[in-house]
VMD Tcl script that builds the backbone (N, CA, C; Angstrom):
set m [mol new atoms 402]
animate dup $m
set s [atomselect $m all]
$s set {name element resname resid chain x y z} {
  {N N UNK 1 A -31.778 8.523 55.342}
  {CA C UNK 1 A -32.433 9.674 54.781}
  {C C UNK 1 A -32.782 9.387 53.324}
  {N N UNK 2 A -33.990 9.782 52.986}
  {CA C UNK 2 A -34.411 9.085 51.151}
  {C C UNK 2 A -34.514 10.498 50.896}
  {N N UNK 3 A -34.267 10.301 49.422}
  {CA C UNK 3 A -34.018 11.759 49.048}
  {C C UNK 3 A -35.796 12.496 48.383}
  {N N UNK 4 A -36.161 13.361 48.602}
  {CA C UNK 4 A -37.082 14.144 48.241}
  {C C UNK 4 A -37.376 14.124 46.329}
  {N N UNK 5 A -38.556 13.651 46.116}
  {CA C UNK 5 A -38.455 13.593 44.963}
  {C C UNK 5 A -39.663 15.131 44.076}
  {N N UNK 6 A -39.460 14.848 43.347}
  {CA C UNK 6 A -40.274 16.337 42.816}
  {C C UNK 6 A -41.783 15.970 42.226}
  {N N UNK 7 A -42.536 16.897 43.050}
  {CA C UNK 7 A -43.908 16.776 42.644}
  {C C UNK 7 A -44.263 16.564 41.138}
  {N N UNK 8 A -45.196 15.610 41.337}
  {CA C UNK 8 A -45.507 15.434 39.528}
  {C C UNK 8 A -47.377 16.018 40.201}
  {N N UNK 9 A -47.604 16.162 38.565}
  {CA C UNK 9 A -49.120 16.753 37.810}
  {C C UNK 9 A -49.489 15.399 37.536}
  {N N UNK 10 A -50.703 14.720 38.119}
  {CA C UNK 10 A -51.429 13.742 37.204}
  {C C UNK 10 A -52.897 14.232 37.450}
  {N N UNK 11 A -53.210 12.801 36.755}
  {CA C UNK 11 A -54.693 12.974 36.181}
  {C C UNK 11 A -55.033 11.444 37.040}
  {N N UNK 12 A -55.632 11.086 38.411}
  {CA C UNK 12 A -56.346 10.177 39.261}
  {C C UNK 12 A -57.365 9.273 37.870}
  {N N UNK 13 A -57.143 7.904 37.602}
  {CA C UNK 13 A -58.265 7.214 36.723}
  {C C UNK 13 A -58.775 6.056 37.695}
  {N N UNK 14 A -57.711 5.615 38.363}
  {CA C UNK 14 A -58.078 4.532 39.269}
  {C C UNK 14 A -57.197 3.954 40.197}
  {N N UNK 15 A -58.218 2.765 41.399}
  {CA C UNK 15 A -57.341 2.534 42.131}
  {C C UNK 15 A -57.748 1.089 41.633}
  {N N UNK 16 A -56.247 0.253 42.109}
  {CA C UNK 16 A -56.340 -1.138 41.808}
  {C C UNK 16 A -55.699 -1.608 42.934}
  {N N UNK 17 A -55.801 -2.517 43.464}
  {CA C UNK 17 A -55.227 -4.042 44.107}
  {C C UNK 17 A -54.592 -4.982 43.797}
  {N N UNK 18 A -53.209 -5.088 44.062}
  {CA C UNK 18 A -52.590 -6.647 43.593}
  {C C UNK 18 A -51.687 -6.394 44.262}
  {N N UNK 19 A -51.264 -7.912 44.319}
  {CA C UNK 19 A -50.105 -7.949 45.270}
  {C C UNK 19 A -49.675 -7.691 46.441}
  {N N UNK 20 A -50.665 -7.724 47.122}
  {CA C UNK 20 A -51.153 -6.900 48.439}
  {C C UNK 20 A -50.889 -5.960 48.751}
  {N N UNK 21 A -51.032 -5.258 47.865}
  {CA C UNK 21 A -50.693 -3.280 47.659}
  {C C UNK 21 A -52.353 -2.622 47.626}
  {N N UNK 22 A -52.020 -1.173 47.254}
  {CA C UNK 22 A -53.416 -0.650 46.655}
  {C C UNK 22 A -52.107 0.389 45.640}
  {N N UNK 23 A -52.879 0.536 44.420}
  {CA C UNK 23 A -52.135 1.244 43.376}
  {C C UNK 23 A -53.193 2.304 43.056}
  {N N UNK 24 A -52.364 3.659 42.588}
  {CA C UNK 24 A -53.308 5.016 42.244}
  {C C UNK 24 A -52.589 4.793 40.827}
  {N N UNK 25 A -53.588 4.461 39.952}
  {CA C UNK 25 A -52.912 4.547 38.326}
  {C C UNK 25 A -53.735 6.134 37.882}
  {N N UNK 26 A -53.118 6.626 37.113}
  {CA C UNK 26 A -52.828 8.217 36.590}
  {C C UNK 26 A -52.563 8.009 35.368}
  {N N UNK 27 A -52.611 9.149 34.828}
  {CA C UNK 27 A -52.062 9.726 33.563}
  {C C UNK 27 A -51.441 10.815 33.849}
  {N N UNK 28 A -50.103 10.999 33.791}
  {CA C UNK 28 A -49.302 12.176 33.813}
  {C C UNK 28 A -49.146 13.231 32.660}
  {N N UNK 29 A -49.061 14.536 32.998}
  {CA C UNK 29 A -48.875 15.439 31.799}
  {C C UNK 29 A -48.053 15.189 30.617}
  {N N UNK 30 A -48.590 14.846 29.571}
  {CA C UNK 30 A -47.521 14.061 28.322}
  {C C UNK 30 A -47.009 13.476 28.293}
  {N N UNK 31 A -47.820 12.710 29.211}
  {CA C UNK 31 A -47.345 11.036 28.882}
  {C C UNK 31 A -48.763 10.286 28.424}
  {N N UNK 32 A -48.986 9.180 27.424}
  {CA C UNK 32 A -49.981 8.178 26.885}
  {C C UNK 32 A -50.215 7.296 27.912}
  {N N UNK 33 A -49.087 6.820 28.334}
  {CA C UNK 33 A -49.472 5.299 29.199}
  {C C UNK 33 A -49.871 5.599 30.364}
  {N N UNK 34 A -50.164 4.758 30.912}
  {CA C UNK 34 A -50.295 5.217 32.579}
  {C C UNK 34 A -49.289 4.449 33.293}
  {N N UNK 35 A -49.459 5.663 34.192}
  {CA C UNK 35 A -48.282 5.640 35.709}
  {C C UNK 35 A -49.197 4.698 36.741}
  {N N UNK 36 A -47.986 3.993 37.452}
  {CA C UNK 36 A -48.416 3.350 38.399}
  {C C UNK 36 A -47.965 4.093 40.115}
  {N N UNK 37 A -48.815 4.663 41.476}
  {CA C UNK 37 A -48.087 4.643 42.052}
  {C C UNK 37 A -48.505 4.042 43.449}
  {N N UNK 38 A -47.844 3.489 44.144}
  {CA C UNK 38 A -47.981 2.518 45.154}
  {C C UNK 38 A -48.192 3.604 46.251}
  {N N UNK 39 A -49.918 3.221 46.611}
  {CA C UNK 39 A -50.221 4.583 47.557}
  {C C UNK 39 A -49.507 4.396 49.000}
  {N N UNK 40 A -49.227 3.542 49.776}
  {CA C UNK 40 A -48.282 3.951 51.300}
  {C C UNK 40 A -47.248 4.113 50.555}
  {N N UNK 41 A -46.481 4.268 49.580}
  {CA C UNK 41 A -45.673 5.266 49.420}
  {C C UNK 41 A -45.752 6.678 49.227}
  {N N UNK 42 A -46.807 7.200 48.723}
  {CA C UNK 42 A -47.342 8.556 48.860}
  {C C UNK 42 A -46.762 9.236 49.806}
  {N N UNK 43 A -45.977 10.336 50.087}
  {CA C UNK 43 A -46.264 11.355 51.342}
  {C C UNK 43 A -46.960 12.128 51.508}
  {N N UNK 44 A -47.531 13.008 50.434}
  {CA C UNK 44 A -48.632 13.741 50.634}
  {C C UNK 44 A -49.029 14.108 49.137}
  {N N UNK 45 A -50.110 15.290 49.277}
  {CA C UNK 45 A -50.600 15.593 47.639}
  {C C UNK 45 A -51.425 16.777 48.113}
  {N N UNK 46 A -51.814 17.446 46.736}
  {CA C UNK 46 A -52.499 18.378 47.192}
  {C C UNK 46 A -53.552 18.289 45.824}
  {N N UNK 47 A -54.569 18.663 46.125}
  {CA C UNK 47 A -55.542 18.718 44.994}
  {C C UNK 47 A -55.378 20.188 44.221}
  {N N UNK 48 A -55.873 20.347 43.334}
  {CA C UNK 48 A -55.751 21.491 42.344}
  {C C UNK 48 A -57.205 22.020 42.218}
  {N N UNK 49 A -57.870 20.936 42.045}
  {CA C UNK 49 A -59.150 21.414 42.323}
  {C C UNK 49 A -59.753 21.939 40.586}
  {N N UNK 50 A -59.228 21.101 39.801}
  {CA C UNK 50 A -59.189 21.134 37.690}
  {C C UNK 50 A -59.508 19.979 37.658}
  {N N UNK 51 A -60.542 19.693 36.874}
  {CA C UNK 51 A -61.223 18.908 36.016}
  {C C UNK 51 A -60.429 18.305 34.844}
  {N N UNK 52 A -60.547 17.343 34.294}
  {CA C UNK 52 A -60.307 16.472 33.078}
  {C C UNK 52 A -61.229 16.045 32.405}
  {N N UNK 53 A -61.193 16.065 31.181}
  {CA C UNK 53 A -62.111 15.095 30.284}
  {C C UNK 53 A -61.313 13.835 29.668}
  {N N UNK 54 A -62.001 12.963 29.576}
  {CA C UNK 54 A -61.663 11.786 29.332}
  {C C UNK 54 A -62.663 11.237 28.056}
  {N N UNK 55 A -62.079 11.347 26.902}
  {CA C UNK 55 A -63.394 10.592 25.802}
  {C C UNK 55 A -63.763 9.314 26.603}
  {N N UNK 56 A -64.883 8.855 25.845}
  {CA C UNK 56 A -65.249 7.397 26.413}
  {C C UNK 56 A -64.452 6.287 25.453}
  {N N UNK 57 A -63.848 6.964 24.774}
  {CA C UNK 57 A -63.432 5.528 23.628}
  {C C UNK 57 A -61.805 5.275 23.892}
  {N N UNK 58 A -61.397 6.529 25.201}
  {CA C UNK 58 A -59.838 6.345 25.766}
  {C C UNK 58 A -60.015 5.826 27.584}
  {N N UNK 59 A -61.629 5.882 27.522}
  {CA C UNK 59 A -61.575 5.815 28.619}
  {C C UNK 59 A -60.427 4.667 29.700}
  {N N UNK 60 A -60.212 5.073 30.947}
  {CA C UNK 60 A -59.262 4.051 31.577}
  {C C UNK 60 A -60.185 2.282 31.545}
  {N N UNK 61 A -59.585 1.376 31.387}
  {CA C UNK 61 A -60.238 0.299 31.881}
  {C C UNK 61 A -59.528 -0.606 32.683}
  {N N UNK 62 A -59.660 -0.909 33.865}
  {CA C UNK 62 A -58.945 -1.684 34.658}
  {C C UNK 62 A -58.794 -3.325 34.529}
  {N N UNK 63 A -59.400 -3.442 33.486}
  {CA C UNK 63 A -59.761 -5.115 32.860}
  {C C UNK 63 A -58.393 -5.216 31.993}
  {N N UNK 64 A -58.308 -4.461 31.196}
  {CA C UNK 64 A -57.374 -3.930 29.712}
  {C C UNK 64 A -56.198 -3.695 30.569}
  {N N UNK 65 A -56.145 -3.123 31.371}
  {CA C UNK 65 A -54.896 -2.961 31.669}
  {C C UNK 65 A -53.874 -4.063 32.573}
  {N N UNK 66 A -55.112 -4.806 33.513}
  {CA C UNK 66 A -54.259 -5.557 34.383}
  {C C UNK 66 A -54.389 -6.927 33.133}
  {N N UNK 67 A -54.888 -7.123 32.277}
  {CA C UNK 67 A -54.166 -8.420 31.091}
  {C C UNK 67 A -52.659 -7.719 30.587}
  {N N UNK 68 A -51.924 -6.224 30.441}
  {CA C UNK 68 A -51.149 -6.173 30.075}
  {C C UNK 68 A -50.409 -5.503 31.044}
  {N N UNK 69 A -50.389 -6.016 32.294}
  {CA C UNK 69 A -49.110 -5.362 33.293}
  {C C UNK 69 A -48.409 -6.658 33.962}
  {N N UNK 70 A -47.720 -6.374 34.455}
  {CA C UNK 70 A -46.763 -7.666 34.775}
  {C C UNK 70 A -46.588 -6.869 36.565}
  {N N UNK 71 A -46.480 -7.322 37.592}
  {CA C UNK 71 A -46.114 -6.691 39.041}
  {C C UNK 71 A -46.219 -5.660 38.937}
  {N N UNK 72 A -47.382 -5.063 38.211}
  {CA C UNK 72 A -47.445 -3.545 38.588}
  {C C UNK 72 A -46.603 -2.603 37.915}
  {N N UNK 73 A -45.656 -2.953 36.996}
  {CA C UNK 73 A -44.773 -1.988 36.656}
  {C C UNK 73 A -45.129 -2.191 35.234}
  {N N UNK 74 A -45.744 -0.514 35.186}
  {CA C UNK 74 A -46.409 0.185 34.223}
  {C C UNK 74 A -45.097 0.831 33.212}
  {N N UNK 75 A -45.162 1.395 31.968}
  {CA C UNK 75 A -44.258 1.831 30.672}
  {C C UNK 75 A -45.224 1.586 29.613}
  {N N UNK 76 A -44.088 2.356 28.780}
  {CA C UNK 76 A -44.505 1.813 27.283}
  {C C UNK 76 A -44.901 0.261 26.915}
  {N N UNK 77 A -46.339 0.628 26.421}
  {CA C UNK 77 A -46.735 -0.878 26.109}
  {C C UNK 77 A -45.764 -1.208 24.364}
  {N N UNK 78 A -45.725 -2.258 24.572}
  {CA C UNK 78 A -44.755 -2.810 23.749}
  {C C UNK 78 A -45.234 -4.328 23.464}
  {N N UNK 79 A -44.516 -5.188 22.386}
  {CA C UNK 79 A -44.855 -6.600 22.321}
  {C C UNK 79 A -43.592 -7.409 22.528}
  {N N UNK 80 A -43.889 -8.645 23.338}
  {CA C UNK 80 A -42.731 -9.591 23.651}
  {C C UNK 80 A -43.270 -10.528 22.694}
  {N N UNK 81 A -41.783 -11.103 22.707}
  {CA C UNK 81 A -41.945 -12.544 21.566}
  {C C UNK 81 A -41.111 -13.547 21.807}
  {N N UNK 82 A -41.557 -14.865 22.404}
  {CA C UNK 82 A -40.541 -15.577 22.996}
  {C C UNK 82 A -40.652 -17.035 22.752}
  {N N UNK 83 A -40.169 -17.973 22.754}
  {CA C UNK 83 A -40.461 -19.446 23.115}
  {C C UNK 83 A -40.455 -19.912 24.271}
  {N N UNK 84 A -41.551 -20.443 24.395}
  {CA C UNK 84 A -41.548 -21.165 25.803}
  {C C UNK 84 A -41.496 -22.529 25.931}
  {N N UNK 85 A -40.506 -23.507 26.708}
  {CA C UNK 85 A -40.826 -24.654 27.130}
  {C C UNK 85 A -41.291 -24.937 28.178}
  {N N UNK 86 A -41.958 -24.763 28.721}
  {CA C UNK 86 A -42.890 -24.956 30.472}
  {C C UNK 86 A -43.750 -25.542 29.581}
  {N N UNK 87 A -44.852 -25.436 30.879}
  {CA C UNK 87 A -46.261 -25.682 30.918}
  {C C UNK 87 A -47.111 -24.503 30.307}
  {N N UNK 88 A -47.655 -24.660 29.311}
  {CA C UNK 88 A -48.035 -23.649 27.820}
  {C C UNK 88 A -49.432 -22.969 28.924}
  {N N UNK 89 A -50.527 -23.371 29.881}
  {CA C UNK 89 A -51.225 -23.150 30.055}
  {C C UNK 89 A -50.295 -21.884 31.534}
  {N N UNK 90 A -49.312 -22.277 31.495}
  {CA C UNK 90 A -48.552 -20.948 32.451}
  {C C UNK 90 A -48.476 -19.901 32.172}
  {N N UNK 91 A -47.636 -19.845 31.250}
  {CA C UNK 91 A -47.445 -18.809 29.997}
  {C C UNK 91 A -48.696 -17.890 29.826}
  {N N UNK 92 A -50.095 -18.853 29.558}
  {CA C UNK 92 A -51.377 -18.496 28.714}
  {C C UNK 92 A -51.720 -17.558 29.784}
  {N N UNK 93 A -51.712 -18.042 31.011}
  {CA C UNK 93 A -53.014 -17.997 32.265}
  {C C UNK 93 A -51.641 -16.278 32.790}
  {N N UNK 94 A -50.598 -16.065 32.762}
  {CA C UNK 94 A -50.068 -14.795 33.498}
  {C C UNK 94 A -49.811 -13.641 32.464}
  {N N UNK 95 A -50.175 -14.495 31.274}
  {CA C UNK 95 A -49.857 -13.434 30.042}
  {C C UNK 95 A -51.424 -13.397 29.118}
  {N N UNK 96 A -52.405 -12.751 29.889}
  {CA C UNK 96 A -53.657 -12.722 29.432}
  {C C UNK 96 A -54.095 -12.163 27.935}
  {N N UNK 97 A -52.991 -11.555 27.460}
  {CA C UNK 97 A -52.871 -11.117 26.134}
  {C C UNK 97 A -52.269 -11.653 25.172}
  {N N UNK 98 A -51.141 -13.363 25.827}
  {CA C UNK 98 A -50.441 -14.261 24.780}
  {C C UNK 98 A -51.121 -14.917 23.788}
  {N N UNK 99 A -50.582 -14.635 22.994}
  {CA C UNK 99 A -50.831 -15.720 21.298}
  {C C UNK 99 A -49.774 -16.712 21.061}
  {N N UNK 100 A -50.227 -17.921 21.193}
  {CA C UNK 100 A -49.222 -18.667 20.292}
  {C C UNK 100 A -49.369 -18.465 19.197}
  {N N UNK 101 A -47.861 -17.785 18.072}
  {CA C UNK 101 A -48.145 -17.779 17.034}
  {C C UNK 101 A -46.861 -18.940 15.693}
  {N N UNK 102 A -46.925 -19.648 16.405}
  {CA C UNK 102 A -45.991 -21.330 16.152}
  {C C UNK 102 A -45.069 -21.647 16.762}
  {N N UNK 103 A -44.328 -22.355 16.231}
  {CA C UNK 103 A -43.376 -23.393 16.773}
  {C C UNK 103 A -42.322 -22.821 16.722}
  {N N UNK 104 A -41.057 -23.605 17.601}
  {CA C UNK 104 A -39.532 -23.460 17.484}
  {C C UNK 104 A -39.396 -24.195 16.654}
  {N N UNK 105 A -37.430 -24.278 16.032}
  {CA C UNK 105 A -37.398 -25.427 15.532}
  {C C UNK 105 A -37.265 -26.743 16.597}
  {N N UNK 106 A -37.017 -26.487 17.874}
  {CA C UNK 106 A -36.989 -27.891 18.658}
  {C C UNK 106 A -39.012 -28.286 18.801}
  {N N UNK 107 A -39.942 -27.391 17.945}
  {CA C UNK 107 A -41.195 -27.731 18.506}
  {C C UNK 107 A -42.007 -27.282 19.521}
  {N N UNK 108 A -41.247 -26.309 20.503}
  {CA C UNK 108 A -41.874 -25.574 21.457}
  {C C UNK 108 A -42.399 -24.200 21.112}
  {N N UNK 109 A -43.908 -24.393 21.749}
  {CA C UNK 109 A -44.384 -22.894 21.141}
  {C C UNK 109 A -43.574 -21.420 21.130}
  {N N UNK 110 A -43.820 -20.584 19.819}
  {CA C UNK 110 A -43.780 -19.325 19.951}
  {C C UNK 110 A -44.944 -18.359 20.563}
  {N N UNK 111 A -44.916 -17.474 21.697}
  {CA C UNK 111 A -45.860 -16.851 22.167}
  {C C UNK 111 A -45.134 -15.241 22.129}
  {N N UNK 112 A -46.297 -14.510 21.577}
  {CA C UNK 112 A -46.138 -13.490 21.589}
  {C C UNK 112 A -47.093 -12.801 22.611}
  {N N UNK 113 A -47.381 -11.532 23.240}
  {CA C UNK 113 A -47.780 -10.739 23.984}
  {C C UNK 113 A -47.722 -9.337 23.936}
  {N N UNK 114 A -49.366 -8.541 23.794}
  {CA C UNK 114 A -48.862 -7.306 24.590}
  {C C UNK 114 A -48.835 -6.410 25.815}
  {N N UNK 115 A -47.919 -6.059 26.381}
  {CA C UNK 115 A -47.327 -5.589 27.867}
  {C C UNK 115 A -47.079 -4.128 28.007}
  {N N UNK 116 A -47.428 -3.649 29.016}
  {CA C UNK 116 A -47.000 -2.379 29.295}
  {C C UNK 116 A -45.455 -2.293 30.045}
  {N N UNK 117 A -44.496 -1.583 30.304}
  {CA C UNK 117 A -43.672 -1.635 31.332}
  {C C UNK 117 A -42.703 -3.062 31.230}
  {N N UNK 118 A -41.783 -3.327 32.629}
  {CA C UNK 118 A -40.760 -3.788 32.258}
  {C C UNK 118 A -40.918 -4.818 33.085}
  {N N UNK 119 A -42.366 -5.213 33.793}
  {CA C UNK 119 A -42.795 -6.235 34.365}
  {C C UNK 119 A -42.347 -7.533 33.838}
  {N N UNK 120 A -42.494 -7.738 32.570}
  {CA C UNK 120 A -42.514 -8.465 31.914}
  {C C UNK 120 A -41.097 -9.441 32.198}
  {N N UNK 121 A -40.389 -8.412 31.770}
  {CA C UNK 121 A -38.568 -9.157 31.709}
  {C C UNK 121 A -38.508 -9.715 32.966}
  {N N UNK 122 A -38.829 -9.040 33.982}
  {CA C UNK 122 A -39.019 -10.152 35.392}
  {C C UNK 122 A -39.691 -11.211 35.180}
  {N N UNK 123 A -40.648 -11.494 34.705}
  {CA C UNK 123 A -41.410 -12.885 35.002}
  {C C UNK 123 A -40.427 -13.682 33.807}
  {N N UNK 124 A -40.107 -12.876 32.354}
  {CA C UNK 124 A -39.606 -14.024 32.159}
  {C C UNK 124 A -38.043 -14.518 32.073}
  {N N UNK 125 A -37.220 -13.414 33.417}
  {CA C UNK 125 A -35.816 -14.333 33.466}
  {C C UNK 125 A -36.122 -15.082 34.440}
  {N N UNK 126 A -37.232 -14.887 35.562}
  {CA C UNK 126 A -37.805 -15.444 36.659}
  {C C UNK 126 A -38.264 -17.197 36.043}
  {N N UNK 127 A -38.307 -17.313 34.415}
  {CA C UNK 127 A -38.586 -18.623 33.804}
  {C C UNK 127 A -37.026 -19.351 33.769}
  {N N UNK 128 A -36.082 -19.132 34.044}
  {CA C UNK 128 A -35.209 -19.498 33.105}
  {C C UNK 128 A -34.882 -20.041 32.225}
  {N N UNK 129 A -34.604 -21.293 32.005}
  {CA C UNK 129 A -34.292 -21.868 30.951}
  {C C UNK 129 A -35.163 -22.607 29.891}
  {N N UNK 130 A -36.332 -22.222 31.305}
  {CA C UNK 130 A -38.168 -22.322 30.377}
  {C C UNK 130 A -38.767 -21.363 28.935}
  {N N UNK 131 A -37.325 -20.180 29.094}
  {CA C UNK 131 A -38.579 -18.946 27.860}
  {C C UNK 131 A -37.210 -18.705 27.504}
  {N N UNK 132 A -37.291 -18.663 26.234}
  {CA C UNK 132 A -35.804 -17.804 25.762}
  {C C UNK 132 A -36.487 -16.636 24.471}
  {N N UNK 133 A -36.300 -15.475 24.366}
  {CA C UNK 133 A -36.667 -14.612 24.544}
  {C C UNK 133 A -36.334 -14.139 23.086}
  {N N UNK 134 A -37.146 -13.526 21.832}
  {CA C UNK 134 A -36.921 -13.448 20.516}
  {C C UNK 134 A -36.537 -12.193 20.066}
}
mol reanalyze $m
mol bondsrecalc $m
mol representation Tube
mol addrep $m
């Protein structure tokens, strides 16, 4: 038995694809960031049938957002700052928003990033002894 969770209020901006999901990203009532939610998890919804405005200069962009999400799991965007010893073009190519911004003292780049959510800390304990974390 899963327990019943309580209807939330959002605001529909888009649907995305990854991971062989389909995602309904939202904006919830007072909240900035956007929510992620994995639609066959849905049980149901009901429309309200209310309008939103959206400036064009907040508008959602699905480009902007999937450079700063990590598996889908959306939060407060925030910046990581780490060293990496891997393969630097790894790092570059899953963290579409990384900067190297110098060296360790052993010589391995510093890369910084910005990320929404807690995606992030997965991919990089998922590095281990490749990223150690600033």
């Amino acid at each position: 038995m899963t327990a019943r969770r309580a209807p939330h209020r959002v605001k529909p901006v888009g649907i995305m694809f990854s991971e062989f999901y389909f995602y309904l990203i939202t904006y919830m009532d007072g909240k900035d960031n956007p929510t992620v939610f994995r639609i066959d998890r849905i049980k149901s919804y009901a429309s309200t049938d209310e309008h939103f405005h959206v400036p064009y200069a907040r508008r959602f962009s699905e480009a902007e957002f999937r450079k700063r999400v990590q598996f889908m799991f959306a939060g407060d965007l925030r910046r990581v700052k780490f060293v990496y010893r891997g393969a630097l073009e790894a790092a570059l190519d899953r963290l579409p928003t990384a900067e190297v911004v110098g060296k360790s003292d052993d010589g391995f780049p510093i890369v910084t990033a910005e990320v929404f959510g807690t995606g992030i800390d997965i991919w990089l304990r998922a590095q281990g002894k490749l990223a150690e974390v600033l």
